[in-house]
C-alpha positions as CSV (number, residue, x, y, z in Angstrom):
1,X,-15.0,28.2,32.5
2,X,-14.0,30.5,29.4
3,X,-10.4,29.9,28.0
4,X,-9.5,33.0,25.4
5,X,-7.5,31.5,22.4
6,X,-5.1,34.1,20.4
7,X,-3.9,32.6,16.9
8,X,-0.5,34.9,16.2
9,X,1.7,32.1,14.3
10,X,1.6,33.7,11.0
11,X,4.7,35.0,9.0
12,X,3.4,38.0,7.6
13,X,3.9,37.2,4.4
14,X,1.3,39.7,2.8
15,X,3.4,42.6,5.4
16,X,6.9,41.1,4.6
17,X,8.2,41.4,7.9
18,X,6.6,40.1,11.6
19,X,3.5,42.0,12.2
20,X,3.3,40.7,15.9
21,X,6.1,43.2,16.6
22,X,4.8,46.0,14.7
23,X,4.5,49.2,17.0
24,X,1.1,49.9,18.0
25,X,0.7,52.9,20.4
26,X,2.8,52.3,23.3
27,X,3.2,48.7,22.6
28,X,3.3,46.3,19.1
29,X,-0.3,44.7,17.9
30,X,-0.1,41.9,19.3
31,X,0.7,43.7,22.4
32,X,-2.3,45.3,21.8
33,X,-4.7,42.6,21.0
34,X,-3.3,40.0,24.2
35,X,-4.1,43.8,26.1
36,X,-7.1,43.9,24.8
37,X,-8.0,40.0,25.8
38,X,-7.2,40.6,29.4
39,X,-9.5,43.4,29.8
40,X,-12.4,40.8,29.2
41,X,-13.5,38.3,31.4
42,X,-12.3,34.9,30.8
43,X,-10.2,32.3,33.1
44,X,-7.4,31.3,31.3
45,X,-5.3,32.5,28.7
46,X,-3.8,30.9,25.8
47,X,-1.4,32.3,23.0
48,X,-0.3,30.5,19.8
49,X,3.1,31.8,18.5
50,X,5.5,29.8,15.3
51,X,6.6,32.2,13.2
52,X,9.1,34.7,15.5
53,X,8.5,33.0,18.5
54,X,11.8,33.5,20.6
55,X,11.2,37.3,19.4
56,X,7.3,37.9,20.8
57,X,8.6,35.5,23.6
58,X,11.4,38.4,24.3
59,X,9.7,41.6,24.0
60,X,6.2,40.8,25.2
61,X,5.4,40.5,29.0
62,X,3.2,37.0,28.8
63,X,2.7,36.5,32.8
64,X,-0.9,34.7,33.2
65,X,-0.4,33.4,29.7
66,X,-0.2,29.6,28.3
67,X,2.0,30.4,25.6
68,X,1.5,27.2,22.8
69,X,4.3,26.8,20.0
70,X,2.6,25.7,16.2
71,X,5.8,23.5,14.3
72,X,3.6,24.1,11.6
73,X,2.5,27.4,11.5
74,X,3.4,27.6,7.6
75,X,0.4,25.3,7.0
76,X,-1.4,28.1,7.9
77,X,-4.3,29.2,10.1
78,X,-6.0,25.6,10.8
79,X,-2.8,24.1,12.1
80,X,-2.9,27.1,14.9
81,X,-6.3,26.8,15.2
82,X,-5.4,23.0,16.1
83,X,-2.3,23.3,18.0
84,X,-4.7,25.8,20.5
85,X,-7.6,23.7,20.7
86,X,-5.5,20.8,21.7
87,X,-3.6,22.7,24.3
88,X,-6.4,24.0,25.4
89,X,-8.6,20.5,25.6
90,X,-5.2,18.6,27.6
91,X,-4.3,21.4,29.7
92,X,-7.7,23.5,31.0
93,X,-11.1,22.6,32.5
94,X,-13.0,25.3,30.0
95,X,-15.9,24.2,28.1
96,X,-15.5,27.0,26.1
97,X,-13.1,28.5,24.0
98,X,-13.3,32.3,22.5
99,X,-11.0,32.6,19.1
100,X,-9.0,35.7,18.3
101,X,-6.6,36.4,16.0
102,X,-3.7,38.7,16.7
103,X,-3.6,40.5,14.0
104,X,-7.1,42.2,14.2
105,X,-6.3,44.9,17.0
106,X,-10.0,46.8,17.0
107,X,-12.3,43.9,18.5
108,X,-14.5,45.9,20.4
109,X,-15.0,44.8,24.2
110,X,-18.5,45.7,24.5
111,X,-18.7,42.6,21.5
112,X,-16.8,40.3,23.5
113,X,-18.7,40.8,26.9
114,X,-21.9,39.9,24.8
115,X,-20.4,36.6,23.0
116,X,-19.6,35.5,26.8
117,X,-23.2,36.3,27.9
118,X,-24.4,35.2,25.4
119,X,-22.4,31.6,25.2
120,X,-22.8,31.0,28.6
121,X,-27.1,30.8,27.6
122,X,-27.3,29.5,24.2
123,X,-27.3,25.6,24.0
124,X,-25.8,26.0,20.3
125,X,-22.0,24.8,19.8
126,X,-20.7,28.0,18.6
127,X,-21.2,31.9,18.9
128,X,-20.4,34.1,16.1
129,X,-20.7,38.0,15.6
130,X,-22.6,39.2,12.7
131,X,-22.0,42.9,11.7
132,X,-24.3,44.2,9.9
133,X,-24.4,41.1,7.4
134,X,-20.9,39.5,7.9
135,X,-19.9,36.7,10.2
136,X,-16.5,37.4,11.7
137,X,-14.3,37.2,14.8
138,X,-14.0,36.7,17.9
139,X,-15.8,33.2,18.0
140,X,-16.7,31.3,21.2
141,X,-17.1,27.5,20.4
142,X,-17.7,24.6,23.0
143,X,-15.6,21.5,23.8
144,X,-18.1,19.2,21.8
145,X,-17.5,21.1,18.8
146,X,-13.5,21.4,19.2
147,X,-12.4,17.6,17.6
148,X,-13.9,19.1,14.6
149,X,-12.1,22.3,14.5
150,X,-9.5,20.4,15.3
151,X,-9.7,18.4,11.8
152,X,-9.6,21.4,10.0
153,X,-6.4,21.8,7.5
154,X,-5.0,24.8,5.2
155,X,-5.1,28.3,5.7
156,X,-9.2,28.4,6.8
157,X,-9.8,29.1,10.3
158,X,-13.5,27.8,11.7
159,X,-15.6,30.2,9.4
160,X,-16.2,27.3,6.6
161,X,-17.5,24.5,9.0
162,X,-19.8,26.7,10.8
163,X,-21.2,28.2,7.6
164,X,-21.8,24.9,6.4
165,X,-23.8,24.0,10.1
166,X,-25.9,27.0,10.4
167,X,-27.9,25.1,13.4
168,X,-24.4,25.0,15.1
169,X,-24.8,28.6,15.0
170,X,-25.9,31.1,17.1
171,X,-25.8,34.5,15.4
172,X,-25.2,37.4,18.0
173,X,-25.8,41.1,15.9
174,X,-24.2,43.8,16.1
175,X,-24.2,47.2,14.1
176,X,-20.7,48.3,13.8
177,X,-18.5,46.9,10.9
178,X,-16.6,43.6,11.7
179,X,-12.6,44.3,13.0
180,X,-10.0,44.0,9.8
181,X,-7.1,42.0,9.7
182,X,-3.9,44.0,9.7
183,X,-1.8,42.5,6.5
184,X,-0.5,45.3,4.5
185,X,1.2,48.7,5.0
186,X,-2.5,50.3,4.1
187,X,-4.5,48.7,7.0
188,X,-1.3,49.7,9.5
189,X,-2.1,53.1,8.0
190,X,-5.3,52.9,8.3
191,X,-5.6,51.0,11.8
192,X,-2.4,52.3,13.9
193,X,-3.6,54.6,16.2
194,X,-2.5,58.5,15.5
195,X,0.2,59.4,17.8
């Protein structure tokens, strides 16, 4: 089994003001990304929130979703990345666990469906995207490698530790360039779609 992990408990500092809620088409872009989640293939369905939460919780249909609350969220992006994990080792039977953050609305689906395939072969602890010469997002690790993640701290998501295992790795390529974060009024511009 394949448990999907969205990390959205940030507080937008960069944006100054919750960037979960910021309109994106006919929804906001988190909207879009948890959209975009459920039109891959994976068995169960888990969303981080901290910052906002009784806001996203209110103006976001979440039905199918395990939705996990991070107390810590201003720690930053490890302390989500651990609150997930460990929701996602005591409450699902999934061996693996694909990593996306919700505030990078342009992961392409063709990308996902060949991290799946692809983790689903490998015998490697973690699947990464490169484009072009970047490793990015999303990133499908396995329950072996989770206690680690999972003793991550600060504001680094899993990126570090799997640089610093390459033979952990198992490098997937892809041509396009890798999906940008949203965190400023110039990516919204630049990402929004044109109405």
């Amino acid at each position: 089994m394949i448990a999907a992990l969205v990390l959205a408990a940030g507080g937008s500092t960069r944006l100054g003001r919750p960037k979960q809620l910021e309109p994106w088409g006919d929804t906001t872009l988190l909207g879009h990304v948890l959209h975009l989640v459920e039109s891959a293939n994976f068995d169960e369905k888990f969303l981080v929130l901290g910052a906002q939460t009784d806001i996203v919780l209110a103006t976001h249909d979440l039905d199918g979703w395990t939705v996990v609350e991070n107390p810590e969220w201003e720690e930053g992006l490890a302390s989500s990345l651990r609150a997930g994990l460990d929701a996602v080792t005591r409450f699902s039977r999934a061996d693996l666990a694909a990593i996306f953050l919700g505030d990078q609305p342009d992961v392409d689906l063709e990308v996902v469906d060949r991290l799946i395939r692809t983790a689903r072969k490998t015998k490697r602890q973690a699947v990464v995207p490169k484009y072009r010469y970047t490793l990015a997002n999303p990133v499908i690790v396995t329950r072996p490698l989770w206690p680690r993640l999972m003793s991550l701290d600060g504001d680094e998501g899993a990126m570090r530790l799997l640089h610093a295992h390459p033979e952990w790795v198992e490098e997937v390529w892809f041509e396009q360039r890798p999906p940008r974060d949203v965190d400023t009024e110039r990516d919204i511009g630049d990402l929004r779609p044109k109405q």
